[in-house]
N, C-alpha and C positions, 0 to 999 in steps of 0.2 A: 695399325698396320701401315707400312710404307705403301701398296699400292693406292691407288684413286682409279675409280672407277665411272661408268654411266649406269643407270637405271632403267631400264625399257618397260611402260607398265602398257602389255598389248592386251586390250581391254574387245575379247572376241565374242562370237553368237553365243557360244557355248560354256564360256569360259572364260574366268582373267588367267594370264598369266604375269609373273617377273622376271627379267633377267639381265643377269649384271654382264656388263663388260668390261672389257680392260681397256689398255689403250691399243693396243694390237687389234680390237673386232673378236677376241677369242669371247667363251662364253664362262663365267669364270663361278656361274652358279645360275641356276632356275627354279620356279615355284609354281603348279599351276593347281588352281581349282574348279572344279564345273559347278554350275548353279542352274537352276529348277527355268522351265521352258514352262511356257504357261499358255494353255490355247482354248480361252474363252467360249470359241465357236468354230464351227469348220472355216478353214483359209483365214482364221485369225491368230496371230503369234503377238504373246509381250512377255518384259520382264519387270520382277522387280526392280527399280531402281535402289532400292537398300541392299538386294540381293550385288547387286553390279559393285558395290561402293564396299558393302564386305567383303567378298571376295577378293576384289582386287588390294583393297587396304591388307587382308592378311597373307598375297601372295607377296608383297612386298616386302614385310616383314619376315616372313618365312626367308625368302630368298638373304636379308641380308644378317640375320641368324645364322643360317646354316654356311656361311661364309668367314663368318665373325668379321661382319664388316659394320662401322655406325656410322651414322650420316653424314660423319665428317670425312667419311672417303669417299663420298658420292660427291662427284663433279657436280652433276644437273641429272634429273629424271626429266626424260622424253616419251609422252603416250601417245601409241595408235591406237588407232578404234575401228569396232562393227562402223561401218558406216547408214548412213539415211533412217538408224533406230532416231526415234523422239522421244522425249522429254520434255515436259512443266512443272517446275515449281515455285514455292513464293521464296518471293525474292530476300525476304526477313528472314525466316526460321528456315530455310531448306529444305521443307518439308516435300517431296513431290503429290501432284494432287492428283493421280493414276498413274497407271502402270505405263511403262516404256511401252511403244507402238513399235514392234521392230521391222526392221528394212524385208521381212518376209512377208509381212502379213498384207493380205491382200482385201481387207476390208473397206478401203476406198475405190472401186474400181468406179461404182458407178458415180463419182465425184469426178473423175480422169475422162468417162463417156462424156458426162456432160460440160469439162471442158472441150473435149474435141468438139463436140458439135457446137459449141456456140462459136466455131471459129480460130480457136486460139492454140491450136497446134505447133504453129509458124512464128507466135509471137513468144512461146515459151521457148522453142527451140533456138533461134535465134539468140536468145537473150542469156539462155541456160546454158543452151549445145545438149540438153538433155529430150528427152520424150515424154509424154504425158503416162505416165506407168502408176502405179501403189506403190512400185519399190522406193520411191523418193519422197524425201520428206516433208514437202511444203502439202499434199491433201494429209500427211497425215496430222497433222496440227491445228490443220481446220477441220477435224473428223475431232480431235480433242476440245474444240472450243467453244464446237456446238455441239457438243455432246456431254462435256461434263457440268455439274449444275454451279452456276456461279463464273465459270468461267472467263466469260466474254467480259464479262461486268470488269472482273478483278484484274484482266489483263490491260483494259484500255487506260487503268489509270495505276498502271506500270508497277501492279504488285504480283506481277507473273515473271520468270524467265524462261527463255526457250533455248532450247540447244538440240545438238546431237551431243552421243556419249562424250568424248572428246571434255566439250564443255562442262557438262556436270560433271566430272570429274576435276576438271581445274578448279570449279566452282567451289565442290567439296575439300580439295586440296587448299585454297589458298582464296578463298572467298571473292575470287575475281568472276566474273561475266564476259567470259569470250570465245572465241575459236577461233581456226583458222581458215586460208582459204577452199583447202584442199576438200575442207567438210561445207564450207559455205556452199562451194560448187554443187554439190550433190544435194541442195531442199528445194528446187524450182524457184527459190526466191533472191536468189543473188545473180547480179548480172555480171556474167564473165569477162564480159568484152567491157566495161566499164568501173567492172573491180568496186560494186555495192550492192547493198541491198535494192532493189527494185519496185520504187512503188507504183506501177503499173500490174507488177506481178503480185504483189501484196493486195492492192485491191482487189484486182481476180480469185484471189483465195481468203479475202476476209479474214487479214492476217495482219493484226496492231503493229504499227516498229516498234511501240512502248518494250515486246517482249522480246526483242532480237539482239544475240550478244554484238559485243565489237569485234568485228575481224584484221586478226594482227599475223605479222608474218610466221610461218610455216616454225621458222630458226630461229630462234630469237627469246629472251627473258619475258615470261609472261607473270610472272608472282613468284615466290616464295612459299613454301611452305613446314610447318613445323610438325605435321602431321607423325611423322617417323621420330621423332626429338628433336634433332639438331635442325636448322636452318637449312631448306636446299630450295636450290630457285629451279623450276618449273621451264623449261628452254627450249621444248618441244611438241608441237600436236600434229598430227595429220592422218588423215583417213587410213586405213590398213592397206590398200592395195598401191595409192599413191606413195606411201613407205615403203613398202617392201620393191617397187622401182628405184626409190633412191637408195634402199639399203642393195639392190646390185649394181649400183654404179652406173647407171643409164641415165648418163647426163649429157651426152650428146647428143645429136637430132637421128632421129628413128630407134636409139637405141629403145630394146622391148624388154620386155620379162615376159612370162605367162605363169601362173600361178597355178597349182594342180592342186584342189581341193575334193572337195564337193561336187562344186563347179568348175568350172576356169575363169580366172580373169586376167585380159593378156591389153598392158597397156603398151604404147610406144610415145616417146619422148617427142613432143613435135617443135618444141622452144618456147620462144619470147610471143613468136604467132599463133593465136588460136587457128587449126582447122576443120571446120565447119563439115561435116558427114556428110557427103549425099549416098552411103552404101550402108548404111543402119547402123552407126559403128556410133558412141555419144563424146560429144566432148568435154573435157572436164580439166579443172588449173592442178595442175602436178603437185606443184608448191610453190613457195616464195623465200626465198633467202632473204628478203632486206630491201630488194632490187626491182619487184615488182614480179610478178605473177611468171610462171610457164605454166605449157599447157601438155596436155596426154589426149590420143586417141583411145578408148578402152571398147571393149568388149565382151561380154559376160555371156558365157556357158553354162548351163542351167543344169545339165549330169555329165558331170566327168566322172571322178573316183563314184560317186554314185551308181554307174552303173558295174561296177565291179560289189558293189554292196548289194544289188539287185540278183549279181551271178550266185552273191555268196548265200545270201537269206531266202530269196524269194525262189529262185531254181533249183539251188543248192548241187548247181554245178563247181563249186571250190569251197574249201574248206575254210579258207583264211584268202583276206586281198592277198598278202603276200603270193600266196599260189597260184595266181591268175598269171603271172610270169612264164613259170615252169610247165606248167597246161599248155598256155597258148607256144610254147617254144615244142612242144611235142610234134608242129604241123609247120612245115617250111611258107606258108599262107593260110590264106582264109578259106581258098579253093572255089571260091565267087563267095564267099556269104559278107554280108553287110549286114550290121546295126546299127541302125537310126535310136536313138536314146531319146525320142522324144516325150518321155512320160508326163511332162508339166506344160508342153510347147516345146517351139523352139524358141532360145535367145537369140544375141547379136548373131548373125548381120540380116536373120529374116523375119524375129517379131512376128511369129505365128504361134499366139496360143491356142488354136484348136487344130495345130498340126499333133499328131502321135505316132509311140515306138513302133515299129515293127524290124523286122528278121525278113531280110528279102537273101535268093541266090541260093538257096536251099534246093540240095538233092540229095538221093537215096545216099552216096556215100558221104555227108558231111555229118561230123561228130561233135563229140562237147570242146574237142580243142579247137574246134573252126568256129565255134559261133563263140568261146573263150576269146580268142584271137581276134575275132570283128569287135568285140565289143571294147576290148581296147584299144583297137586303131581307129573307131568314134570319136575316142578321145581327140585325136591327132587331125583325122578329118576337121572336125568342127574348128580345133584348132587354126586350122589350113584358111579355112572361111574368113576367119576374122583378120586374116594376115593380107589375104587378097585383096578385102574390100581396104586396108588400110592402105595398101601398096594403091588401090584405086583412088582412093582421096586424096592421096599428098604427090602421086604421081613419080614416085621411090619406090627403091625395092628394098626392103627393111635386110640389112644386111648378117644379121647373127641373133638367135633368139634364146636369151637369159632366161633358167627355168628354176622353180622350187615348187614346193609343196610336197604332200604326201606323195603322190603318184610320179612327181622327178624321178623318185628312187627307182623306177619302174625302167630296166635297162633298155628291154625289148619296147616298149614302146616309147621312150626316148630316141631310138635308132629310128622307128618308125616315123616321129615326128619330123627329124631330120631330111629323112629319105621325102616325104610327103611336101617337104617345103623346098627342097632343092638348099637347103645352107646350114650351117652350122646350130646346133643347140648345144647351151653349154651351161652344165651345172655347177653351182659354185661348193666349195666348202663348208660354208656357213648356210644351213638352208633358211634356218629361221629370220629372214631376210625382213619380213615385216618387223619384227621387232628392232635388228639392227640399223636399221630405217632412220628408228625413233632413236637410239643410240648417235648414229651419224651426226641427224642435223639436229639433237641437244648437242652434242658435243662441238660442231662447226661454230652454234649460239655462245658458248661460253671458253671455247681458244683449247679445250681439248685437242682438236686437231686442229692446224691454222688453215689447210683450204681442201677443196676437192679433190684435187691432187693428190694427196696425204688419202684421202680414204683409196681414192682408185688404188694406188699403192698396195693397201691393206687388203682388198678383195681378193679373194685366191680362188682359183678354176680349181673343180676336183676331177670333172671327165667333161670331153667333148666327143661330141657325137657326130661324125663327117658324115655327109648325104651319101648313098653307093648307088642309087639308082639312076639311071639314065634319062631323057626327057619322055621317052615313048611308058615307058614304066609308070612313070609319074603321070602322064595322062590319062593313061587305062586306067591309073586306080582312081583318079579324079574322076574320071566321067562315069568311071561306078556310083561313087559317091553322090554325083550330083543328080544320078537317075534316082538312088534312094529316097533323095531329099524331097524329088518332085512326087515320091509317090507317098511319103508321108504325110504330104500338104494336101494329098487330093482331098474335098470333101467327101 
């Protein structure tokens, strides 16, 4: 076939997927498959690693099947990934020597207590931009190394590899040992502000370098591989959120996304300079073209579409997410009610896990579309939070906020986001924005597109969402907001 194309293998919590592009960004075929969650013990998550390596191997295949495409029309494949999941195996055979530790599981906390107490809060932060949390992967590797039998031994004398998925997939692709920064940022053990691994912070975690890959840039030729038949080189890795910022075009300073999942995760573009959080917000390298590191402010939401899943199953106030729309438009407001979605804590920007949900503003006449209606504009609230304390660290006001994920789709509380933030949000065409991420910068690596320019080009707006509320509007519903907040944290 005369076209050439890119390969995006987004390698997620739930699931691989593939998807091919063109040279336009269109999507020109997809494959995805779910694989088996596995949870050892309460607040413990992992995967197979074989499970992750199948799957993804045969969404690729599927996708370039059902295309009738063969590997000689693949430009380069570029992977995003789960991010802060862990992995070990030997470095010979490939064998892994337990199950992937994933970015949820929350089995190291009291490893994270007992670095906080022994002082070292300020020295990770500093060096990280990150928190002492479970979600990140540097305790979960040392939860793997004193914990499985042989371990320690086998890794000091460098017959272990370590990675995030990212890695064992190139690994498995093409027998290389590396990642890149965007994932190095996210294990407490690479220093951002000096662009290596850390052995300051490796000593604190009893963490060999014998098992650490090489970190290479974001774009760029990392291996080849024959896996699919024909020869394709390998041209791309980067975490899934920091992709899917590149794949909307937020290459300038503040420019954000936010991502509507599950959660939210709403990064902003800060440059060449890291800035350092003092409002709970962590910081972490975007990517690297070739050039040397940029950096992102990000922020993670802990139940966005989640709690429209909670409306659907647990109250069984809507029928389908989609319905939560059409409900909540029944009611011109919320008519005071608010929902706090704190069911696991709160995330960015307050870091309270033992704050929880409640439903405040409740009176005789509020209905299932008023507390339908709050519970989507949660979304947007919390949103709001992580926008201010960014605007509070860089001392800017983030000018236009890039959106995707499942709940984008979501018109009415797209408007609301807008209205809540006072500026524009704008949805693009292409939502599956993390994968084209991985499309972009394999394709910048190997002269697909010749520069960043070329892709802005390519991005296409599908709706914007202009704020209509006024400043006093925008206050009232803030200062609603912020009283819920306070009373969900009360002990």
């Amino acid at each position: 076939m005369a076209k050439r194309f890119l390969l995006a293998l987004d390698q997620g919590t739930t699931s691989s997927r593939a998807i091919l592009f063109d040279d336009e960004g269109g999507i020109y075929g997809s494959s995805n498959e779910e694989f088996r969650q596995i949870y050892p013990r309460p607040g413990w998550v992992e995967h197979d690693p074989e499970d992750i390596w199948r799957t993804q191997c045969n969404t690729a295949r599927n996708v370039l099947d059902d295309a009738g495409a063969t590997p000689d029309d693949i430009a380069a494949i570029g992977i995003t990934n789960q991010r802060e999941t862990v992995l070990l195996w030997d470095r010979r055979t490939g064998e892994p020597i337990h199950n992937a530790i994933v970015w949820q599981c929350r089995r190291t906390t009291e490893i994270c207590e007992q670095l906080a107490a022994d002082g070292l809060t300020d020295t990770f932060r500093e060096r990280t931009g990150l928190v002492l949390d479970p979600y990140f992967s540097g305790t979960k590797v040392k939860w793997l190394l004193d914990h499985v039998p042989g371990a320690r031994e086998r890794s000091a004398k460098g017959e272990l590899c370590f990675g995030t998925v990212d890695a064992w997939l190139l690994y498995k692709l093409t027998g290389k040992h590396a990642t890149d920064p965007s994932n190095a940022s996210r294990t407490l053990l690479y220093n951002i502000m000096e662009h290596r691994w850390d052995e300051t912070l490796l000593q604190h975690l009893d963490v060999p370098a014998e098992i650490l890959p090489e970190v290479m840039p974001t774009s760029g030729v990392f291996g080849e591989t024959t896996v699919l038949g024909g020869s394709i080189p390998v041209a791309s890795m980067c975490g899934d959120q920091q992709s899917a910022l590149f794949g909307q075009t937020a290459f300038g300073r503040l420019e954000s996304k936010n991502t509507y999942g599950t959660g939210c995760f709403l990064l902003a573009n800060t440059g060449k300079e890291p800035v350092v959080s003092k409002h709970g917000l962590v910081t972490t390298i975007a990517w690297d073209l070739g050039k040397g590191p940029e950096y992102a402010l990000e922020g993670s939401i802990f139940i966005a579409g989640a709690v429209v899943q909670w409306l659907r199953d647990e109250l069984k106030m809507i029928a389908s997410a989609a319905e939560s729309e059409s409900v909540a438009s029944e009611v011109p407001d919320t008519g005071g009610v608010y929902v706090v979605p704190a069911f696991v804590g709160l995330g960015a920007p307050h870091w309270d896990m033992r704050a929880r949900g409640l439903i405040v503003g409740l009176t005789r006449g509020s209905n299932r579309a008023h507390i339908v209606r709050a519970a989507l504009e949660s979304i947007s609230f919390q949103t709001s939070d992580i926008i201010h304390s960014m605007e509070s660290d860089t001392g800017e006001r983030i000018p236009i906020l890039k959106v995707d994920g499942g709940a984008a789709a979501n018109n009415l509380l797209m408007q609301h986001q807008a209205d809540v933030l006072g500026i524009p949000v704008v949805r693009g065409k292409v939502t599956d924005t993390t994968a084209l991420g991985a499309a972009f910068l394999a394709g910048l690596a190997v002269g697909f597109w010749p520069n960043l320019d070329a892709l802005r080009g390519i991005w296409q707006e599908e709706r914007t969402f202009s704020p209509s509320w006024n400043e006093s509007q925008r206050s009232e519903a803030l200062s609603g907001w912020e009283h819920s907040i306070k009373r969900a944290r009360m002990r």
